[in-house]
GUPAFI-359025 format. One record per residue: x, y, z of N, C-alpha, C in turn. Coordinates in steps of 0.02 Angstrom, whole numbers, plus 50000, padded with zeros to 5 digits. Example, Ala and Ser with C-alpha at 12.3 -4.5 7.8 and 13.67 -1.06 7.14 Angstrom:
# residues 2
506604971650390506154977550390506604983550390
506424988850354506844994750357506455000250394
//
This chain:
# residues 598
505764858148641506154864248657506664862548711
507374864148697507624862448760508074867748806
508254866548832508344870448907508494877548875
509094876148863509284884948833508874888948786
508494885648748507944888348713507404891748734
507224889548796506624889748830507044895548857
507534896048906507744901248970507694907148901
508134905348835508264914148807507604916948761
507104912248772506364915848761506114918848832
506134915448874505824917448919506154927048958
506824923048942506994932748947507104937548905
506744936148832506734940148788506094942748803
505434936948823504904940448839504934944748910
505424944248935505434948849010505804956148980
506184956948933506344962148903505974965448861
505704959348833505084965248777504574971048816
504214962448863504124968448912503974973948959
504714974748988504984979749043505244986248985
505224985148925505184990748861504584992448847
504154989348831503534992448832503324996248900
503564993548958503204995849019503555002949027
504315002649026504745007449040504745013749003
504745012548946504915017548895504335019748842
503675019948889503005021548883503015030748874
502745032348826502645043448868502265041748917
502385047248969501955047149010501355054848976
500865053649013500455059349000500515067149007
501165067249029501475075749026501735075148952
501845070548950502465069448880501975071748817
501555066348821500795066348773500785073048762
500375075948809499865084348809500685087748800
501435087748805501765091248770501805091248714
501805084648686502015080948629501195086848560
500655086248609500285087948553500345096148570
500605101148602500715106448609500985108948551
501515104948549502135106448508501705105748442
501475099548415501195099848356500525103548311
500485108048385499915113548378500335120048363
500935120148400501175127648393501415125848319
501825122448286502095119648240501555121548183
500945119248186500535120348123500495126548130
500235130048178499985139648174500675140948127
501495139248142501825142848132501935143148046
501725133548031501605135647956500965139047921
500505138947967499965141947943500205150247932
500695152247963500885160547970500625162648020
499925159348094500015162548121500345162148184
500255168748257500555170348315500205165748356
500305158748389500005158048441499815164048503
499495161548533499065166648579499065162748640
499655169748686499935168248755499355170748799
499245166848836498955169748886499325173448939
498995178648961499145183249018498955180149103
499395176749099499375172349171499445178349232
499615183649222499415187549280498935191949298
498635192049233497895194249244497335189649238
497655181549230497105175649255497075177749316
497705176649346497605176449418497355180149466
497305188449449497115194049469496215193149461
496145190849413495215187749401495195184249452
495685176049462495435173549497495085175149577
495815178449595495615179749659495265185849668
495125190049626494505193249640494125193649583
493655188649583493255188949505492635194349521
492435195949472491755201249466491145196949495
490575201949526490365199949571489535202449531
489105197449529488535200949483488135206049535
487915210549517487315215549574486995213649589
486765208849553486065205549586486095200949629
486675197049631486855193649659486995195549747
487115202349744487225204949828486715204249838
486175205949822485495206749837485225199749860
485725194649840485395187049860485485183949928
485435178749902485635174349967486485174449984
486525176450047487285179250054487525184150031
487195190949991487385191749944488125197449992
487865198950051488405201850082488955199450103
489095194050099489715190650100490025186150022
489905188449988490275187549925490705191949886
490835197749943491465201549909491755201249980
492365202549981492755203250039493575203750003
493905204050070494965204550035494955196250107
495385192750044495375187050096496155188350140
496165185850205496355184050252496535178350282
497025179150321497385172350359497455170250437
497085165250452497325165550556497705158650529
497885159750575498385153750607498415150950661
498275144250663498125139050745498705135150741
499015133450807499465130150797499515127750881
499935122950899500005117150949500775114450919
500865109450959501645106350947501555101150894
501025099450875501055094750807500885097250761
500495102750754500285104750689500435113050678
500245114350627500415121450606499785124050542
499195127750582498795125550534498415134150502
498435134250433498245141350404497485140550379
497165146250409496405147250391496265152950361
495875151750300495875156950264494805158350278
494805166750279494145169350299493835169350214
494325165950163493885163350092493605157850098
493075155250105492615150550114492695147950211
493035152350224492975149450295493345141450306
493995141350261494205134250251494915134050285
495265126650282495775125850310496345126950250
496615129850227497005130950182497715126450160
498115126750200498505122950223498645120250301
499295113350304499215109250352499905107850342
500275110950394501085108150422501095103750482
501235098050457501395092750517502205096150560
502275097650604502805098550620503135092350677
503895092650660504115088350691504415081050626
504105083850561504125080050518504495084250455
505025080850425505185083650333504995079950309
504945082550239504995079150174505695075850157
505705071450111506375069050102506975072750080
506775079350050507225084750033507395087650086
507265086950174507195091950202506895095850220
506345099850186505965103450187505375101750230
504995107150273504405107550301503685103550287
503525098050298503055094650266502445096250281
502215097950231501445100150228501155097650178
500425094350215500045089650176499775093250110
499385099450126499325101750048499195110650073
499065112050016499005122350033498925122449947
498575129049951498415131049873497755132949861
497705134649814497075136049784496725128849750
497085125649750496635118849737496295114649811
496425116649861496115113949908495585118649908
495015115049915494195117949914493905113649978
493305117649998492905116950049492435119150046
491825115950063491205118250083490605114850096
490125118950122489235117250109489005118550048
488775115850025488145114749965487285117149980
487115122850002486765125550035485955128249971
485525124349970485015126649931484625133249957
484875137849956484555144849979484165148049939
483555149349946483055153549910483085151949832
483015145549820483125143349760483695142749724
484345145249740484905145249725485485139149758
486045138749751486475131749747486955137249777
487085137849868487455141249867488165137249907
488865137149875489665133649927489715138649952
489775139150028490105142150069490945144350038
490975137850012491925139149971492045147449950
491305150149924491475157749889491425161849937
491245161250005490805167650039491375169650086
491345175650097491825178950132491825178850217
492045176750255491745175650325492275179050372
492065179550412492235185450477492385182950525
493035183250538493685178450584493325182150649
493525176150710493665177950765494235173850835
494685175350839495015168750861495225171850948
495155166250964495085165451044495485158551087
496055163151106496435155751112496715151551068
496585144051054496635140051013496205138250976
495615143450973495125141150952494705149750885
494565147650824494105150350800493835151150755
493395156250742492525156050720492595158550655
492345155250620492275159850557491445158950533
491305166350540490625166450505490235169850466
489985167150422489685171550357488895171850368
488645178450357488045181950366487465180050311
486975178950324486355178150289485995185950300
485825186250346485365189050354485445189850439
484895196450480485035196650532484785190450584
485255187850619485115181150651485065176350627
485485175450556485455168450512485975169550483
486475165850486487185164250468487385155550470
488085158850433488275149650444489015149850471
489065145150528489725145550578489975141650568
490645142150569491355132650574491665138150625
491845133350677492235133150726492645128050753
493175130950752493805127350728494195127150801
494405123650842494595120450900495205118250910
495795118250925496605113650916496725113750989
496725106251014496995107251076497535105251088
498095107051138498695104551136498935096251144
499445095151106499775089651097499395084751057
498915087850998498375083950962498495086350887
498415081950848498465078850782497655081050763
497135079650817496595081650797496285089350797
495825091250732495525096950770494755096950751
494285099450817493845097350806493425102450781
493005102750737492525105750683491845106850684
491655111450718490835109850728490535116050674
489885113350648489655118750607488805119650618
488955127550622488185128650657487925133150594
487335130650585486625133550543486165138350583
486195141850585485855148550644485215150950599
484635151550637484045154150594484055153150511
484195146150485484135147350426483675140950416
483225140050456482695133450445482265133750396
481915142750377481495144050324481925146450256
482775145450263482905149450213483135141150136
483465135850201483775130950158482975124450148
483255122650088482715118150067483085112250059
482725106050062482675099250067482845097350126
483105089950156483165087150202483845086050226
484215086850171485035087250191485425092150147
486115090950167486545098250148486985096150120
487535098550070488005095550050488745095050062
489175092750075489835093050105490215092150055
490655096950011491365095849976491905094850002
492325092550003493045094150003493335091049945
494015095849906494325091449858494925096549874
495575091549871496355092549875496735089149839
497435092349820498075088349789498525087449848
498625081549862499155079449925499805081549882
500295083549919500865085949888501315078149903
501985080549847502465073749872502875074249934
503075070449967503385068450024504145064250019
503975058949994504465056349976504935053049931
505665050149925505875050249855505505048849810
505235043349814505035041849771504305043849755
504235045649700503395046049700502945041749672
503105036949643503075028749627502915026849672
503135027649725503005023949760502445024749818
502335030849840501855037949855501235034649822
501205033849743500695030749708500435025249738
500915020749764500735013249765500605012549846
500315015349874500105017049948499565021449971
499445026749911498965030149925498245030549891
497815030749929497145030749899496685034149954
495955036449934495745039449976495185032150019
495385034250081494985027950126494165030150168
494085024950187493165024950214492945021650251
492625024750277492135018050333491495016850334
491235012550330490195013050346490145014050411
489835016050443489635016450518489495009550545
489365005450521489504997150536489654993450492
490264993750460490654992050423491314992350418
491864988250360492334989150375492554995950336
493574993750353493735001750301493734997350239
493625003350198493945002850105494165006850100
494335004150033494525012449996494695009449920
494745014449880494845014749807495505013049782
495435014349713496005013049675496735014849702
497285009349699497825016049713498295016549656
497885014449599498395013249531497945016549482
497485018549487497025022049436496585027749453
496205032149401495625037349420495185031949431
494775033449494494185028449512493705033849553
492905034549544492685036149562492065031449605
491755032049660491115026849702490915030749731
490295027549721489465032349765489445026749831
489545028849863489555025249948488815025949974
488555022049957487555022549957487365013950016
488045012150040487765004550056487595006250129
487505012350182487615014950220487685020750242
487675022250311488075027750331488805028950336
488835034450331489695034550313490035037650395
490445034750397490675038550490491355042650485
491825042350433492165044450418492555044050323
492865047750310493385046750234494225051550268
494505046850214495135048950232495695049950160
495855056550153496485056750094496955054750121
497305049050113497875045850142498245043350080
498835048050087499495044450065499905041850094
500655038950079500835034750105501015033750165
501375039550204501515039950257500955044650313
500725049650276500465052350308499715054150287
499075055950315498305056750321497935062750336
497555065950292497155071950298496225067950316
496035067050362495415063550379494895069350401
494255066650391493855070950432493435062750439
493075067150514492655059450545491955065550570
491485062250556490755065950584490355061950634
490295064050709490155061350767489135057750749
488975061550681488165060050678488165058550605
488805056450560488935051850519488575054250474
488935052750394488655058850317487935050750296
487525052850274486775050850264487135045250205
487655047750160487725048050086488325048150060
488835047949990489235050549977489335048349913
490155051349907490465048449842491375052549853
491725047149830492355048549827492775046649765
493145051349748493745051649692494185049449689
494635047749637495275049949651495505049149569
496065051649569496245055149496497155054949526
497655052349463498355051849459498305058749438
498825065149447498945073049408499785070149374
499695072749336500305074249297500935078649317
500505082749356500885088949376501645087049411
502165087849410502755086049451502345087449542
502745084049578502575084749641501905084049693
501645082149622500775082449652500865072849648
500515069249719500455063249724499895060049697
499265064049737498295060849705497975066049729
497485069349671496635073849699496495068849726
496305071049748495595067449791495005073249765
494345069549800493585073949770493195070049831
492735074549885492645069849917491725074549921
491335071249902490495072449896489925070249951
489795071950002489535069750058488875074250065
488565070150118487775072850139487735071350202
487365077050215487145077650304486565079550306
486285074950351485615078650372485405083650375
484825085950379484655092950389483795093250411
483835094650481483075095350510482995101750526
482755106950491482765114150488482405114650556
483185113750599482835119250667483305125750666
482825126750726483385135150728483735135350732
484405130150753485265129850772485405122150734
485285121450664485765114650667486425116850667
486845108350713487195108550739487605099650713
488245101250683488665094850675489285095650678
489395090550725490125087650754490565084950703
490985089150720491575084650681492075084050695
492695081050657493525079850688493825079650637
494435083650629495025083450570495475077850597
496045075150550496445070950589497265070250521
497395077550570498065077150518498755075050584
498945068950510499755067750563499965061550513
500445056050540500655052150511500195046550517
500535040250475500045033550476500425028850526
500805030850574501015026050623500425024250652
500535016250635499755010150670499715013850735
499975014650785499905016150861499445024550869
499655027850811499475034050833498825034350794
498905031750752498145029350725497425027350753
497875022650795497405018150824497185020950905
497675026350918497305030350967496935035350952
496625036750891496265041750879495595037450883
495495031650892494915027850862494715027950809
494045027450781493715023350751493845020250692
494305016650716494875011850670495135013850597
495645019750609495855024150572496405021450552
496625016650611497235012650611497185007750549
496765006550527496645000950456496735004450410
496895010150404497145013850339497775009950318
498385008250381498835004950360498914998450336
499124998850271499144990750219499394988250235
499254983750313499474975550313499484969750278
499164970650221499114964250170498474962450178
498314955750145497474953950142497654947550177
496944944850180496754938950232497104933150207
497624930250280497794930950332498304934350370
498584938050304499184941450309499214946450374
498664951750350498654956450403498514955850489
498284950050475498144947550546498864943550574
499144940850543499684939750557500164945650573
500214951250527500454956450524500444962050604
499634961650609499404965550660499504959250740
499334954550739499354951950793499904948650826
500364948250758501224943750783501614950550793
501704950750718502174955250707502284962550715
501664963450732501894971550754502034972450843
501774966750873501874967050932502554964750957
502874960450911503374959950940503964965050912
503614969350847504314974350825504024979550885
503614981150934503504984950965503804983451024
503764978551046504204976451120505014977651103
505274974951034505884976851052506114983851023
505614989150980505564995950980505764998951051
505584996551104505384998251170506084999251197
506884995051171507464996351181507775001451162
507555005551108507925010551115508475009051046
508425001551011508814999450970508805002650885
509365003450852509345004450802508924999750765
508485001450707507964999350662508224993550624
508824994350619509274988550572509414983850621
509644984550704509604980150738509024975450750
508474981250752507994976850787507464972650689
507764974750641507784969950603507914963150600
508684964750596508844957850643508624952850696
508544956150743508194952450799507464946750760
507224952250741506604950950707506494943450687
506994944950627507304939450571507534932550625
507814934850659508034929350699507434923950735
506994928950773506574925050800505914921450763
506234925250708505484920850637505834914950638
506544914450623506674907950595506704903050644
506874905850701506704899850765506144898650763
505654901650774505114900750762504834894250714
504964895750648504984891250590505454886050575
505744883950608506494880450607506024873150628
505854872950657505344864650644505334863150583
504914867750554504484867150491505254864550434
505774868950467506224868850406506734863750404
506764858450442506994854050471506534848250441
505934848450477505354843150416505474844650335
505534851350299505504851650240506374846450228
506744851450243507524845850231507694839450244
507264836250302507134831250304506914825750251
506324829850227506054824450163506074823850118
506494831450107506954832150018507404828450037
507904826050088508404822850106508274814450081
507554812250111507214805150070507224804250011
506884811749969506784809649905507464808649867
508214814149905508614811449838509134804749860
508794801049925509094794649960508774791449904
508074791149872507614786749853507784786749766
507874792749756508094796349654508644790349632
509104786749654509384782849585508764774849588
508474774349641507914768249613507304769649581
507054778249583506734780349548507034780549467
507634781149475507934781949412507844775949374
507974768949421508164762849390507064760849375
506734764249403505934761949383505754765749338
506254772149308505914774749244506284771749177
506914769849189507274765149142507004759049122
506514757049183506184748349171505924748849131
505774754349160504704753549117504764758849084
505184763249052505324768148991504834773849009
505004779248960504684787448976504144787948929
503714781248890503344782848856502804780048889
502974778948960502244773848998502214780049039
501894786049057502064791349109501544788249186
501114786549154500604783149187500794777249240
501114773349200501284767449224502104769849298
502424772649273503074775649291502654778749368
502104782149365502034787449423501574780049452
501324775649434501074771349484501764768149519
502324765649493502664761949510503164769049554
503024772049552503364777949600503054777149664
502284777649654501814778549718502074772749765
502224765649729502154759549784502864759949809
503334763449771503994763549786503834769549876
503534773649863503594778649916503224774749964
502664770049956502304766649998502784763850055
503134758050021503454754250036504084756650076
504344762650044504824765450108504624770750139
503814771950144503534776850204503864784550171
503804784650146504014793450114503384797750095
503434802150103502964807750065503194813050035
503224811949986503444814449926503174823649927
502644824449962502564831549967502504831750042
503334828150079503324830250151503824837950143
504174838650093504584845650077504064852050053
503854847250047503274856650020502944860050058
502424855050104502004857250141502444860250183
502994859950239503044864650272503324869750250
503464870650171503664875850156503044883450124
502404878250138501874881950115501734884650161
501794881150233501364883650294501854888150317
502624891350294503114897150313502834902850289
502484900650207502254907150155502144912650181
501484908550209501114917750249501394920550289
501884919050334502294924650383502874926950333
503044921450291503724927250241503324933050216
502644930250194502384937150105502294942150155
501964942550234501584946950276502224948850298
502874949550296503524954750283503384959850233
503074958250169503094962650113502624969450118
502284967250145501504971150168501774976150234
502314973850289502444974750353502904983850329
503564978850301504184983650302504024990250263
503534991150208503334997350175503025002250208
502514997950260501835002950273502185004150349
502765001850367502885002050432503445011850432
502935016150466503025023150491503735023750517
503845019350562504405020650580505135020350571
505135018750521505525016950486505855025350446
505485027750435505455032550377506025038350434
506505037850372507065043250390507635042150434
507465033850467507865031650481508615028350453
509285028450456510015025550436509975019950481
510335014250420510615009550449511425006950396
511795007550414512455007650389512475012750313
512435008250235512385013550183511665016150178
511355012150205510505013950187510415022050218
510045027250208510105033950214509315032950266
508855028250228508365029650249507945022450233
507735017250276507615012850260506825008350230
506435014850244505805016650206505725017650155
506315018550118506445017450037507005016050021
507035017449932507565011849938508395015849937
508845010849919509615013749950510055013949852
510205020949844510375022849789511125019749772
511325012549736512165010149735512395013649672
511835014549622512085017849576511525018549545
511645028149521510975033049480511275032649417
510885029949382511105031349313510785036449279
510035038749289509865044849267509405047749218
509315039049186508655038449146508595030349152
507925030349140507565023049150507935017949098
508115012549130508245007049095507725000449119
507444998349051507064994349065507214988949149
506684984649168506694981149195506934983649262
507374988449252507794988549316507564997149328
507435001049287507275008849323507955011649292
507605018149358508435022049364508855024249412
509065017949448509515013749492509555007749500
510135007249533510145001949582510224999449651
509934994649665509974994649735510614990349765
510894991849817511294986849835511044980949883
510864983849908510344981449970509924973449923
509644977049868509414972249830509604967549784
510364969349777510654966449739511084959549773
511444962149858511384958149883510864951149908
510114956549913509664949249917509464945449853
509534948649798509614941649750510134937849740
510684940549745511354934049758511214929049799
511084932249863510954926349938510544922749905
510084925749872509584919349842509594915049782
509954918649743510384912249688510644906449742
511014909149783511514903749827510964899249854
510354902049877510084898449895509644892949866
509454894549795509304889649749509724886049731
510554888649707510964880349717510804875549751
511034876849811511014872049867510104870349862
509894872549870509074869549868508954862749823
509444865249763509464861849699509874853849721
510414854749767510854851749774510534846249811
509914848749879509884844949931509054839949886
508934843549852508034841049824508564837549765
509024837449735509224833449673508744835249624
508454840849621508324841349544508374843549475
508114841249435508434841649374508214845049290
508424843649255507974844549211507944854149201
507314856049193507154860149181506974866949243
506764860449286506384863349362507154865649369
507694866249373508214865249403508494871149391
508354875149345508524881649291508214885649307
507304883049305506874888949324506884891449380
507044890049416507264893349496507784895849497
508264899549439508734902349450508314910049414
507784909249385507434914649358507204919549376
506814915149446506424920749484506794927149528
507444924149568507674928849590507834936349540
508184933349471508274938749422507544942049409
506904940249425506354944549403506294948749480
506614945949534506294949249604506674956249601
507324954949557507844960349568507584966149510
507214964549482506984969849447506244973749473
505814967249527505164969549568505274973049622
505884971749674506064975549752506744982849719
506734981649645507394984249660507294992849676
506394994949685506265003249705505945000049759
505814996049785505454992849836506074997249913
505794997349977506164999750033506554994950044
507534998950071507864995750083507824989950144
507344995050183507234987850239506994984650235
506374981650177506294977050143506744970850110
507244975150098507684968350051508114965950088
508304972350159508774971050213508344965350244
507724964250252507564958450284507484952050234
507464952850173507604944750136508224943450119
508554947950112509364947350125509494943050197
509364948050250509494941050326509064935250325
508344933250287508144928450297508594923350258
508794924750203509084920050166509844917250195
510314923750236510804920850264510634915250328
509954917750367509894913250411509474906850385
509434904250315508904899350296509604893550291
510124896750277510874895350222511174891450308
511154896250376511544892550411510904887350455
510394887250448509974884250465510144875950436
510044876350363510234871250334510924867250313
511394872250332512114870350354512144864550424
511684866350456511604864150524511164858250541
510674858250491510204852250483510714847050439
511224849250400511564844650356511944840150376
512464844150450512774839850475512514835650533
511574837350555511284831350586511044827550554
510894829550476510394824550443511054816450417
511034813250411511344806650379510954803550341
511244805850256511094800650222511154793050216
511534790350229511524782850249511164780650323
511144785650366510494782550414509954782350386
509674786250333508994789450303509034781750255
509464780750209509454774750166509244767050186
509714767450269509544762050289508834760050331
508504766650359507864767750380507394766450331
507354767250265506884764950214507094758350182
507564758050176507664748150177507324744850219
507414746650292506934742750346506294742150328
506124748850312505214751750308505074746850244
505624747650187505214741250124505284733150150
505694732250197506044724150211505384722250241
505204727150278504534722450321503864722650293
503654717050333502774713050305502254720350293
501954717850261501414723050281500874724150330
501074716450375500524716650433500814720250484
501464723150502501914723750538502104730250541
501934734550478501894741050469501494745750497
501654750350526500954754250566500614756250530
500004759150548499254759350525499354763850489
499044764650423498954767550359499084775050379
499494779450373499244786250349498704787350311
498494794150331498014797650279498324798150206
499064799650205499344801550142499254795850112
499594790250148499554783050125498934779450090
498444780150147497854777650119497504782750034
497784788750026497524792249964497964788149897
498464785849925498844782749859498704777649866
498434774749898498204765649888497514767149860
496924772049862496514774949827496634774749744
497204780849714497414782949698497654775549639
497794772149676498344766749638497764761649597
497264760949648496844757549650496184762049590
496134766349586495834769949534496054769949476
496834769249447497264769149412497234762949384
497304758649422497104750249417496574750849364
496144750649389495184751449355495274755549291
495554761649284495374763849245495844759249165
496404758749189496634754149163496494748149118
495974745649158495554738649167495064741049107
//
């Protein structure tokens, strides 16, 4: 197969496909798609589909019929009521309590929009649910239904629903100023002879609303997170419905966290038990349900009593990480060693120069700058010894002509003694380009999950937490979506340029020589919804890799390099310094080759 053959398969299979991937129905499409072919048959059948009366669902819902016997039960006096609204609020939050299940209804971060502008609030609706799971007098009773009896005092209050005289069940609800947190305590009053077994049950389930442009991307960040009480965090799927029974432990906290921002609860005497959800909705604007199934103790005394803590706000690492119990690991630094790199280099130093007061695009820059000093050894050794190998390529050339391309065996021995003999290491260009890897990839992991970023301008970029619109076209085109980036389009150019020259200084050929003009064209279709300050930083790495090696070019000398390995082959071998490790593996190596030979 030769060259051009190979490149226009290989991007026919990158088109086939980014068509299959792209131009998939999605599952609104589906459940329309079979709507239609339901109304379609009634209509040849002759008959009227049958509309529902969506305003007298709703009129059921919120006040459904209530059985008689049922007053007579457990609770039975708090299962009718007209629901009601308080409102707690402080300078970070804005928070609505409804006296229907005694729950938090909705949650306005203030101080924060959505990307439209608009007031951001984590979720509100009738799909956010709450409650106890309460075994009363043989019955399965959620607090979620029972009607409870506001009292608010300050920043602080009570909602509580009646059992019986001197047996009720309390949440008291707490917001103190300049806090993200609010704290939650729930009291069991004289109900030691009424609830059965040893523990109680804890629901919560919500739809996080969208936030930002993209919701792709919302997807690819959010999942619901966890902790064992001596353990680390997890968390679930963030690309699929995934459900887990969390049985390896105690649980000390769970968290609905999407991308930027976190709806948490944490329990000071930690759930016995659990299980958590999560489910993609179809619905426009909806990001992930969550479903969250928990257990708490329960030692029927006369006042049980459990602590708790809400924790609504953003996922900035700092503000995170002052709430404790390492809430701050919600944010995706990457995996091992990335994040540690992430957390222990790099965030400390985008934090010191945060500390100026500098634009985000500046202190990008900066950034970029001091990586590559940083790494500029390394990149100096790599150019260095690609600089050997293409000093060394026309006598390599003249030892595969000797001894022909049908000896491959023979050819790579007579290579090895050739590198012997003029002291080269043939993988002295790679290795330091392996040991750069992990601080470049732990950028990729950095610039997405990094908070501060979000809503910030830097020249065309609007907002550099996502990406920068050069042109909407308005429906999906394979491979590429529906836009483009400039931002990204610039960092795959810089990086074509930079595989020339790569190409130029390593001399290679052939096939290898092509395929590295590939990858950038697949990156421009992987970053091209990826955040602009993402590509804004491989865009500057690549200009500063370009004058880095501009600069190593006019210190490096090929004819000093030529005449330095003439010396290294001219002399004895007693006279040569002591074996490298690399050295001694190819005199191994050569010597195995020998034998097998033999």
């Amino acid at each position: 197969m030769d060259r051009n053959t190979f490149t226009g398969l290989f991007l026919i299979m990158i088109i086939l496909a980014g068509s299959f991937y792209f131009f998939r129905p999605s599952e609104a499409e589906i459940k329309k798609a079979k709507e239609t072919e339901r109304l379609d048959s009634l209509k040849k059948a002759g008959a009227t589909p049958v509309q529902k009366d969506t305003t007298k669902t709703a009129a059921i819902a919120a006040n459904p019929a209530v059985d008689s016997l049922a007053l007579k039960g457990p609770f039975g006096t708090a299962l009718t009521g007209t629901e009601a609204n308080t409102v707690l609020e402080n300078e970070n939050l804005l928070i609505t309590l409804s006296n229907k299940g005694g729950k938090i209804t909705s949650v306005e971060v203030k101080g924060q929009k959505t990307f439209s502008g608009k007031p951001l609030i984590l979720f509100a609706g009738s799909e956010n649910k709450f409650g106890l799971n309460l075994n009363a007098a043989g019955k399965v009773i959620n607090t979620n239904d029972l009607y409870f009896t506001s009292t608010k005092t300050g920043n602080t209050v009570t909602m509580r629903a009646n059992y019986g005289a001197n047996a009720y069940v309390e949440y008291v609800y707490d917001l103190k100023a300049l806090s993200n947190k609010v704290a939650f305590n729930v009291n069991l009053v004289g109900l030691q002879q009424v609830i059965a077994g040893n523990t109680i049950g804890l629901n919560w389930s919500t739809i996080l609303l969208q936030q930002e442009k993209s919701i792709e991307s919302e997807h690819r960040y959010s999942a619901p997170y966890y902790k064992y009480l001596d353990g680390d965090v997890n968390h679930l799927s963030v690309s699929k419905d995934e459900k887990e029974d969390l049985t390896k432990g105690k649980i000390q906290w769970f968290s609905f966290k999407q991308h930027f921002f976190s709806a948490s609860l944490i329990s000071k005497q930690a759930f016995e038990k659990g299980s958590l959800e999560v489910k993609i909705p179809t619905a426009p604007g909806q990001v992930k349900f969550y479903d969250a199934n928990m257990q708490l103790p329960y030692a029927h005394t006369a006042n049980q009593v459990y602590e708790m803590e809400f924790y609504f706000g953003t996922n900035k690492f700092s503000a995170l990480k002052a709430q404790g119990y390492d809430l701050e690991q919600q944010v995706d630094m990457g995996y091992w060693p990335l994040k540690y790199i992430n957390r222990f280099i790099v965030l400390p130093v985008f934090n010191f120069l945060n500390g100026f007061g500098w634009n985000y695009g500046l202190i990008i820059l900066v950034l970029t700058i001091l990586l590559k000093l940083a790494l500029s050894p390394l990149t100096y050794k790599s150019y260095l010894s690609m600089a050997k190998m293409r000093v060394l390529k026309p006598e390599m050339d003249e030892i595969k002509a000797k001894v022909g391309e049908d000896n491959p065996t023979l050819v790579q021995q007579e290579y090895l003694k050739l590198y012997k003999k003029a002291g080269v290491n043939p993988l002295g260009g790679c290795l330091p380009m392996v040991l750069q890897l992990p601080l470049v990839m732990a950028f990729f992991f950095f610039f997405p999950n990094l908070f501060e970023l979000r809503g910030h301008s830097f020249l065309w970029m609007k907002d550099l937490s996502t990406y920068d619109e050069f042109i909407k076209f308005g429906v999906k085109i394979p491979f590429i979506g529906d836009h483009l980036s400039l931002m990204c389009v610039l960092m795959t150019i810089s990086t074509l340029i930079m595989t020339y020259f790569n190409n130029q200084v390593s001399g290679a050929t052939g096939q290898m020589k092509y395929i590295g003009y590939i990858m950038p064209v697949i990156f421009l279709g992987v970053l091209n919804s990826y955040p602009a300050g993402l590509n804004y930083y491989y865009f500057l790495a690549n200009l500063m890799t370009f004058g880095q090696q501009f600069l190593i070019r006019k210190m490096v000398d090929d004819e000093k390099i030529h005449a330095l390995i003439q010396q290294n082959k001219a002399r004895p071998a007693d006279e040569k310094k002591k074996k490298s490790k690399f050295q001694q593996r190819l005199d191994d190596y050569m010597r195995q080759q020998q034998q097998a030979k033999k």
